[in-house]
C-alpha positions in Angstrom: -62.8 -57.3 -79.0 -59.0 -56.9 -79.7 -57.5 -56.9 -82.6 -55.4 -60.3 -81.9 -56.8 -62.6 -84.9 -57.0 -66.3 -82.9 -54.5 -64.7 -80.6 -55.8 -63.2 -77.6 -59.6 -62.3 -77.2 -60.4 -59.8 -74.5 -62.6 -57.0 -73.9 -61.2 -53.4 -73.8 -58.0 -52.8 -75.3 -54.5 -55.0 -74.9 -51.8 -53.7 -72.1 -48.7 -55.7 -72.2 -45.9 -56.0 -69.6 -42.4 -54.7 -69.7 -43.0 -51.4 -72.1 -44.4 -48.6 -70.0 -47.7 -50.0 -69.9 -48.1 -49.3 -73.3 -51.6 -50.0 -75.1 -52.4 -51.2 -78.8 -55.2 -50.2 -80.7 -53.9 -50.9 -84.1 -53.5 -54.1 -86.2 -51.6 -57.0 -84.8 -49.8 -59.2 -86.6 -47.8 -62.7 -85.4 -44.5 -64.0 -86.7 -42.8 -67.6 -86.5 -40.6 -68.9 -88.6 -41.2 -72.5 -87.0 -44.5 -72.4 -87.3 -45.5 -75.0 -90.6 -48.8 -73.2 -91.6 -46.7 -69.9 -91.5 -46.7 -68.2 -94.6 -45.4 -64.7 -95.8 -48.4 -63.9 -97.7 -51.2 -61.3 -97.2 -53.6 -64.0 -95.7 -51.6 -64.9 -93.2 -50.7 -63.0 -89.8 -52.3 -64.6 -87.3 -51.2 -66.5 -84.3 -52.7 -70.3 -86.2 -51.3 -68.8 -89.3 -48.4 -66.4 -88.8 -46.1 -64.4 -91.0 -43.0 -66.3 -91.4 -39.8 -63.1 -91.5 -40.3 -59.7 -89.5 -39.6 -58.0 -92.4 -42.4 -58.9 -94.2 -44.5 -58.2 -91.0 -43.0 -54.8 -91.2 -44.6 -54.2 -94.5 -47.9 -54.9 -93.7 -48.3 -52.6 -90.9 -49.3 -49.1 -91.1 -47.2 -45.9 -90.1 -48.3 -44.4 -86.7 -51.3 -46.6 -86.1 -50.3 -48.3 -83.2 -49.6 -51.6 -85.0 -48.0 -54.3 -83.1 -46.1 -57.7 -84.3 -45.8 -60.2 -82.0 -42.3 -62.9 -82.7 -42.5 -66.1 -81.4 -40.6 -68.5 -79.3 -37.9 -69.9 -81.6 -38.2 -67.6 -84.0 -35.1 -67.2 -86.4 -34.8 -64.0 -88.9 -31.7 -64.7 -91.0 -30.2 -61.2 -92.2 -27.2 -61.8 -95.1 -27.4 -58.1 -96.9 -27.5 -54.7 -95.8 -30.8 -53.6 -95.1 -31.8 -57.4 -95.3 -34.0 -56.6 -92.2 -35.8 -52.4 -92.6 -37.9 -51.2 -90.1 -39.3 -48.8 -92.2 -42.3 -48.0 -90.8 -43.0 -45.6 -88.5 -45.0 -45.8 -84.8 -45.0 -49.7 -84.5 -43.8 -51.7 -82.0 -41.9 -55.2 -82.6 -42.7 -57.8 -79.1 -40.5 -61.1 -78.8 -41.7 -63.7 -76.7 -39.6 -66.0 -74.8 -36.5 -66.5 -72.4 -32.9 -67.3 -73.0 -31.8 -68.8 -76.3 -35.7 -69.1 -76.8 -35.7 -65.4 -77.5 -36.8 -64.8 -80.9 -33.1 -64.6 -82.6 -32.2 -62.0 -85.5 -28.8 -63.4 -86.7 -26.7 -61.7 -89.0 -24.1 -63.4 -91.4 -22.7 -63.7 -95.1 -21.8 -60.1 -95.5 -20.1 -57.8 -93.1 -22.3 -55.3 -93.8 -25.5 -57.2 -92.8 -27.7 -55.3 -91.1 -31.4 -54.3 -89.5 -32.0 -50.5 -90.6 -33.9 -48.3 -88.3 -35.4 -45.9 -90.7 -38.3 -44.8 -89.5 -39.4 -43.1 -86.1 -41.0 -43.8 -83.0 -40.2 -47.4 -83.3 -39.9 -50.0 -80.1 -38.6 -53.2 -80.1 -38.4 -55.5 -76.9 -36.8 -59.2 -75.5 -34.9 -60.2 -78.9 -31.4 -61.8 -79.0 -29.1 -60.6 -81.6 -26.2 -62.8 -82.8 -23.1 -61.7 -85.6 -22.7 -65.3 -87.4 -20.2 -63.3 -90.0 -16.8 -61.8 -88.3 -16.2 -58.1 -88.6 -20.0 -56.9 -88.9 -19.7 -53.1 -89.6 -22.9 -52.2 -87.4 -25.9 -55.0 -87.6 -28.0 -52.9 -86.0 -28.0 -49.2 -87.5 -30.5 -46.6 -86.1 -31.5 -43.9 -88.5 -33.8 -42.2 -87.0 -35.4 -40.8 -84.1 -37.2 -42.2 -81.1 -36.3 -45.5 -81.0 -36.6 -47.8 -78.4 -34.4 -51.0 -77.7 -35.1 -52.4 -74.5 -34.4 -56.0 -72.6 -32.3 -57.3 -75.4 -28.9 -59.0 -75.7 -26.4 -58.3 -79.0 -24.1 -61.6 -78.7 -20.9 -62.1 -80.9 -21.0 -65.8 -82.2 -18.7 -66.1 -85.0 -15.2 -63.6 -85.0 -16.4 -60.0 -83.6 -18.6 -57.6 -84.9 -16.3 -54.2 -85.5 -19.3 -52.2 -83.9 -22.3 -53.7 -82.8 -24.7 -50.9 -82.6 -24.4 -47.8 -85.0 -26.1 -44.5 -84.8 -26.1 -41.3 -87.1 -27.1 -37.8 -86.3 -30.9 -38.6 -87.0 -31.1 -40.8 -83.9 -32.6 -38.2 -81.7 -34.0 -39.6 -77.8 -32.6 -43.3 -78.7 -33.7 -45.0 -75.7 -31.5 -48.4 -74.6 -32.1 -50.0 -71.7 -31.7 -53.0 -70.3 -29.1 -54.4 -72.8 -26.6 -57.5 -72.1 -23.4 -57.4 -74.6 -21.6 -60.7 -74.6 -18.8 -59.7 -76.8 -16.2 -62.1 -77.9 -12.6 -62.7 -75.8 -10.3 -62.1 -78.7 -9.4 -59.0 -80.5 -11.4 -57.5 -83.4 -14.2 -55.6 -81.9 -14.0 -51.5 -81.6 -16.9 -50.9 -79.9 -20.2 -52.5 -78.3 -22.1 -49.0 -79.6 -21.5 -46.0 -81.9 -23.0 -43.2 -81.2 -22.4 -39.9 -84.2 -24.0 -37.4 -83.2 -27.8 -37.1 -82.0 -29.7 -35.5 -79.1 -30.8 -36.9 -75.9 -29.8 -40.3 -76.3 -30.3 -42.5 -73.4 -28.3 -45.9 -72.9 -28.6 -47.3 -69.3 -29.4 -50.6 -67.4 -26.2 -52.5 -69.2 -24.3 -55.0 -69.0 -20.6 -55.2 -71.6 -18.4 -57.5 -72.2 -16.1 -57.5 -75.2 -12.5 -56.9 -76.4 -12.7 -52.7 -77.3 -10.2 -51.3 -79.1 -11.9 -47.6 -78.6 -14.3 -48.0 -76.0 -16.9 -50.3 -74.9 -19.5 -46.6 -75.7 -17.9 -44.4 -78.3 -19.3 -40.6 -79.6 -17.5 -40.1 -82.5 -17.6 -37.2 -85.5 -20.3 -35.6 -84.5 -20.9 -34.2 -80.6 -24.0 -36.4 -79.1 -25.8 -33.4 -77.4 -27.1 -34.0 -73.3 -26.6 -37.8 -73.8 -26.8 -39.9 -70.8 -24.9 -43.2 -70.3 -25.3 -45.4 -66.9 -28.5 -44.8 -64.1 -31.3 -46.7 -65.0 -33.2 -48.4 -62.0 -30.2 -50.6 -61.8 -25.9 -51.0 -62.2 -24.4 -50.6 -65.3 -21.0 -52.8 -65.8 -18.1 -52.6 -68.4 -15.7 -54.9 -68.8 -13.3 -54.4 -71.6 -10.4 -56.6 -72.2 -8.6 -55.1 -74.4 -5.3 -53.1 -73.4 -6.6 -49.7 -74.3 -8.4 -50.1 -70.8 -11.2 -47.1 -72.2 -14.9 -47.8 -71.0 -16.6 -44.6 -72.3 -14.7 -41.8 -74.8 -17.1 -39.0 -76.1 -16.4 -36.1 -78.6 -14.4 -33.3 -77.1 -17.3 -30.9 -77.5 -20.4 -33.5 -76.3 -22.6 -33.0 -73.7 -24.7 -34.6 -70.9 -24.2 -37.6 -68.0 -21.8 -40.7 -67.7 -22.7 -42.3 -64.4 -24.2 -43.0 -61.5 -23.8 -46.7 -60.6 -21.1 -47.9 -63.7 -19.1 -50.3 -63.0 -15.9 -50.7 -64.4 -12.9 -53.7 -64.9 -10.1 -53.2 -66.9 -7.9 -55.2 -68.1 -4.2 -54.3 -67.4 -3.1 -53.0 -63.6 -1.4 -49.9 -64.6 -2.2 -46.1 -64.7 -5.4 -45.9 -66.4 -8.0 -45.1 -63.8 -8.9 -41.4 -65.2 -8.2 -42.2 -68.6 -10.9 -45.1 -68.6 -13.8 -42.4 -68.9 -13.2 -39.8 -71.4 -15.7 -37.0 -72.2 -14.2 -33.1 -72.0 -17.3 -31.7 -71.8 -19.2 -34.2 -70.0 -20.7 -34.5 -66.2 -19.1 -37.5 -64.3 -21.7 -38.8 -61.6 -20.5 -41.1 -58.8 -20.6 -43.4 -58.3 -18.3 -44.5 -61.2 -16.4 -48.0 -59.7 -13.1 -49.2 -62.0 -11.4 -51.6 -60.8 -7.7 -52.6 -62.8 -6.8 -56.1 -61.5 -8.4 -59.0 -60.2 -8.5 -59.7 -56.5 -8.8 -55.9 -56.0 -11.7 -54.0 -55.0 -12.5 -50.8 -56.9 -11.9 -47.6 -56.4 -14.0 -44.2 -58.1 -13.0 -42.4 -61.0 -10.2 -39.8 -60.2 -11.2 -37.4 -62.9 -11.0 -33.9 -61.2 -14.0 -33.5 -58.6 -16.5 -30.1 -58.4 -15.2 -28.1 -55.7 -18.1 -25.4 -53.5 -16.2 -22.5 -55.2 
């Protein structure tokens, strides 16, 4: 039998949908914060008696054992202090269940620098909603360390404008992000939807942004990001930034690796901005890259200065 306690009983080992076809061999462990009998207490954990916060759920799971928590429908984790919510444990993989607003929600408010700390590897987490309930967050969700996985997820400004959404430092080797949706807000206040200092390999593709940038919608900054790759995916990628400084993408001088193909791009002021809305000196610019600069227009590609058979 699994190891789903009053969860899921089946022979063989459990495959879920949507990761790679990953399987889980290791403890399982369920989380709802709506449930009445849940309970953050060593007894609890199971689907008829579940954990009540993530973080506690965190802390019961064992590094690199293949241990999997399961989030409800409805579930609400409430994050009002830095590090209020540490994924701290290596090799697991976090699994929210639902659709829309029913996503299992991870909200973060009270301080500005609330935040979920990735600071362990080889960590996945899939399908949760993140929402900034404080204006001016300083990077809710800040990725540590290496190998980890953020896939079919929305970040969501709700009250003001997180600065940075996402926040990376040099230990964030192969970060994988795909399939994100950014609904940042209209007004001013946000710099970016994602920064990225330093790292190798990072991936970030199958997007969707929205938001008022006053950098860039995807910034490298500090520290070179090494063969990073930003747009592909099995899908289009679109940025729409509407803030005047009309930049999509700006990477250290010195960084490496792929924007493009299949970004779309709208600015937001019809002027001469079309090459300096992707910025990345040491970059490779794969077409197609679409920006468009006023509405009622179609788009046109990126004019930034094309290989030539030399």
């Amino acid at each position: 039998m699994t190891n789903f306690n009053h969860g899921v009983k089946s022979f063989g080992v459990p495959v879920l949908p949507g990761i790679g076809g990953n399987v889980y061999t290791g403890n399982v462990f369920f989380v709802d914060s709506g449930n009445v009998d849940g309970d953050d207490s060593p007894s609890a954990g199971t689907k008829q008696y579940p954990f009540t916060t993530i973080d506690y759920a965190v802390g019961k799971c064992t590094a690199n054992n293949g241990d999997l928590v399961i989030v409800m429908p409805g579930h609400t984790e409430t994050v009002i202090a830095a590090a209020g919510l540490d994924l701290d444990v290596a090799g697991i993989t976090l699994i929210g269940v639902g659709n829309g607003s029913d996503r299992p929600t991870i909200n973060f408010t009270t301080a500005v620098g609330a935040d979920m700390d990735v600071d362990a590897a080889n960590i996945t987490m899939y399908n949760f909603l993140f929402t900034g309930g404080f204006d001016a967050l300083t990077g809710p969700i800040d990725v540590n360390a290496a190998d980890f996985q953020l896939i079919n997820f929305e970040t969501r400004d709700v009250t003001g404008q997180a600065t940075d959404f996402i926040v990376t430092d040099a230990n964030a080797d192969r970060l994988l992000i795909d399939g994100w949706m950014h609904r940042g807000a209209a007004a001013a206040g946000a710099d970016t939807a994602i920064t990225i200092v330093g790292g190798d390999d990072v991936i970030i593709r199958n997007f969707s942004i929205y938001g008022n940038f006053a950098v860039a919608a995807i910034e490298n900054v500090t520290t070179a990001a090494v063969r990073a790759t930003i747009g592909g995916g099995d899908g289009y990628n679109y940025i729409w930034t509407a803030n005047a400084a009309d930049v999509c993408v700006t990477m250290v001088a010195t960084a490496t690796g792929f924007i493009g193909p299949n970004i779309n791009a709208m600015l937001t002021d019809n002027a001469a901005n079309i090459t300096e809305a992707f910025v990345g000196a040491a970059m490779q610019f794969m077409q197609p890259i679409n920006i468009c600069n006023l509405a009622g227009e179609s788009s046109m590609f990126t004019n930034i200065t094309a290989s030539t058979d030399a």
